[in-house]
C-alpha positions in Angstrom: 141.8 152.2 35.4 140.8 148.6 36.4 143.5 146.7 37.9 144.1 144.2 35.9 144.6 147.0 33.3 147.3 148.6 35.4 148.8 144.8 35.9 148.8 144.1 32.1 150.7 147.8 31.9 153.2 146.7 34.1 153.9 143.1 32.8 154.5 144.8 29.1 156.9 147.2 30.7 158.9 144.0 33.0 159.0 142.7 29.2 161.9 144.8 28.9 164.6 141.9 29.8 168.0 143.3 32.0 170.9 143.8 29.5 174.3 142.3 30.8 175.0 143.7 34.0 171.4 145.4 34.5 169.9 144.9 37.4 165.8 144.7 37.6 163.8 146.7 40.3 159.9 147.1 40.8 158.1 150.4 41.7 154.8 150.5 42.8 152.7 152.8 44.6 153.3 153.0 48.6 153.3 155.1 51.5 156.3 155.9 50.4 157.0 155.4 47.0 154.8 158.4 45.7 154.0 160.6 42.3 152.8 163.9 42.7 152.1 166.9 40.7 152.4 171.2 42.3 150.6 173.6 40.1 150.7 177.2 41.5 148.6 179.6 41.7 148.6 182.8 40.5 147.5 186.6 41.6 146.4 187.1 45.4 146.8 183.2 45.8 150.3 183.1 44.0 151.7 181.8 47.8 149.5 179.1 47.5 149.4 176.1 45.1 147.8 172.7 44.7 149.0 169.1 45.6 148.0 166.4 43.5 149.1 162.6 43.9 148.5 159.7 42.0 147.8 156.6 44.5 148.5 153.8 41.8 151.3 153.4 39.6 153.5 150.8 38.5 156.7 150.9 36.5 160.5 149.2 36.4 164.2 150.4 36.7 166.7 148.8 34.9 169.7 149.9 36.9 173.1 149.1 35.3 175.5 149.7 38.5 178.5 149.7 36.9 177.7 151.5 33.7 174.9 153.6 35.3 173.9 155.8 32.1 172.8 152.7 30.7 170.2 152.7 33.2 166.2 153.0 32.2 163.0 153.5 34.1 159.7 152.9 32.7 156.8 153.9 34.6 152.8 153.4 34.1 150.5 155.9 36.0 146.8 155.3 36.6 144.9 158.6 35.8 141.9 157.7 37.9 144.0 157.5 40.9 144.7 161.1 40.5 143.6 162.9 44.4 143.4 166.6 45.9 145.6 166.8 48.9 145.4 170.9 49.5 145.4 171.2 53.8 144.3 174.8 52.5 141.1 173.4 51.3 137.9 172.3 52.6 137.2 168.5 52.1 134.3 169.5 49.5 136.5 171.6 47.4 139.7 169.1 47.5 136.7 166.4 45.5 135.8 169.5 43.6 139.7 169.9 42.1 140.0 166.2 42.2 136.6 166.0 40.1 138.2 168.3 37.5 141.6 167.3 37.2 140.5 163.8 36.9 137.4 164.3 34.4 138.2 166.8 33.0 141.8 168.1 32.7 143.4 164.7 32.1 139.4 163.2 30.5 141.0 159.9 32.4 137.5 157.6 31.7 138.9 157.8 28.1 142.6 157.9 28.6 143.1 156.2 32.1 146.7 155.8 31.5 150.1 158.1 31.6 153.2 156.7 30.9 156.6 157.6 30.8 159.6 155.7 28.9 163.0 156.9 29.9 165.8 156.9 26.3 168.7 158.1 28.1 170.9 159.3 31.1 173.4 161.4 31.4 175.5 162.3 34.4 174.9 165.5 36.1 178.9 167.3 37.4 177.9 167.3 40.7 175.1 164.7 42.0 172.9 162.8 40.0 171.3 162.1 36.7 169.6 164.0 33.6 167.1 161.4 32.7 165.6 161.9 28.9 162.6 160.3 28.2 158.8 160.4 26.8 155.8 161.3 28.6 152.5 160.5 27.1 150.0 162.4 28.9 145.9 162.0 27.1 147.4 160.9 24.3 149.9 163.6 23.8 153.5 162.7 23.9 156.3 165.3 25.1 160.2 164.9 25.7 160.8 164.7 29.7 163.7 165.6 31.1 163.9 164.8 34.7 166.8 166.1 37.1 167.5 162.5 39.3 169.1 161.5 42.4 170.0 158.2 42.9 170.4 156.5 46.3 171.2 152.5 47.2 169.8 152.0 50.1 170.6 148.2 51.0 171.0 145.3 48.7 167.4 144.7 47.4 166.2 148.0 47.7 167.4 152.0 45.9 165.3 155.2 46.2 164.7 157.2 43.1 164.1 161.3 44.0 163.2 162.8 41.1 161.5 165.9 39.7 160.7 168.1 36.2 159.2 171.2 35.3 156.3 171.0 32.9 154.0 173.3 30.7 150.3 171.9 31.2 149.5 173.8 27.7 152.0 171.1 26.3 149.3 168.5 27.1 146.6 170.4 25.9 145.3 170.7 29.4 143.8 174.2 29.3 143.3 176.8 32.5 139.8 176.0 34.2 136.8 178.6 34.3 135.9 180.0 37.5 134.0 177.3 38.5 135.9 175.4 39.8 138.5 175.9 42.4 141.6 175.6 40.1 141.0 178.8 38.5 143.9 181.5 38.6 147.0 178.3 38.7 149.9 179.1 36.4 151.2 176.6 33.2 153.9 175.8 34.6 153.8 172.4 37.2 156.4 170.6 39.0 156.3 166.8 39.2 158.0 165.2 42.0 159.0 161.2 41.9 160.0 159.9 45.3 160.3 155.5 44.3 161.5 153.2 45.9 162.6 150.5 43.8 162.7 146.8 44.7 163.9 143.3 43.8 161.7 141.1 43.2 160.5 139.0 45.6 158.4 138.3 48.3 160.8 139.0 51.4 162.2 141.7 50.1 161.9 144.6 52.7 
């Protein structure tokens, strides 16, 4: 995705003006603000699994801080940012699963972007959030529920840890042939949000 594609995104998702008491924060991609995807693998590799992470992304949280179900995040992933980060893997078959995942699994030259748009959350009994959304993957749009923890960590910033289970089959993404280095993974993928969300601003640390 060109970046003035993934700014666009981003300005049509900060369209979505703070509510009465809603407070706005920024998430983009960082060294640590990241989005990453585990698919496992299955017979004699089923200790083994692959590491995917997305390196540009760009989204808003709408936090309401007294009324925190209120809350919503938006987020807009760049497809072609998608990269191989198996330490089990040679650097020639990390580009190899990159190749497919990117080309082929997600077909990101025709649908460079994934979005998700949360609808609702709901307090968990113990810690943390339910967050109920929709996640357009390809063109394919699923309900999301993602298990959330919440933290504030000073006055400008908060750190969103965050994770769902997800069927690839759901997105029509289909299990590769044995040429590539993907074959034997399960369905079944876990994606893992760690975001930091900011103010605006340019001294905001």
């Amino acid at each position: 995705m060109k970046e003035q594609e993934l700014q666009a995104a981003n300005a049509r998702t900060l369209s979505r003006m703070p509510g009465e008491g809603e407070i706005q924060y920024t998430i983009s991609a960082s060294d640590d603000s990241t989005i990453a995807v585990e698919v496992y693998k299955t017979r004699l590799m089923r200790k083994r699994k692959h590491l995917l992470f997305f390196r540009s992304f760009s989204g808003c949280f709408l936090h309401a801080p007294d009324r925190p179900e209120n809350s919503r995040l938006d987020l807009t992933i760049d497809a072609t940012s998608i990269i191989c980060r198996d330490q089990w893997l040679r650097p020639r078959q990390q580009r190899r699963v990159t190749e497919y995942v990117r080309n082929v699994a997600l077909a990101a030259d025709r649908r460079p972007q994934i979005q998700f748009s949360s609808s609702r959350l709901t307090p968990k009994s113990l810690r943390g959030f339910v967050v109920e959304g929709v996640l357009n993957v390809g063109g394919i749009t699923r309900v999301l529920k993602l298990n959330l923890v919440l933290s504030p960590r000073s006055n400008a910033r908060l750190q969103l840890d965050a994770d769902a289970a997800v069927r690839l089959s759901d997105f029509g993404i289909k299990p590769p042939s044995s040429r590539f280095a993907l074959v034997g993974t399960k369905d079944e993928a876990l994606i893992h949000l760690l975001l930091w969300a900011r103010l605006p601003g340019p001294n905001v640390k």
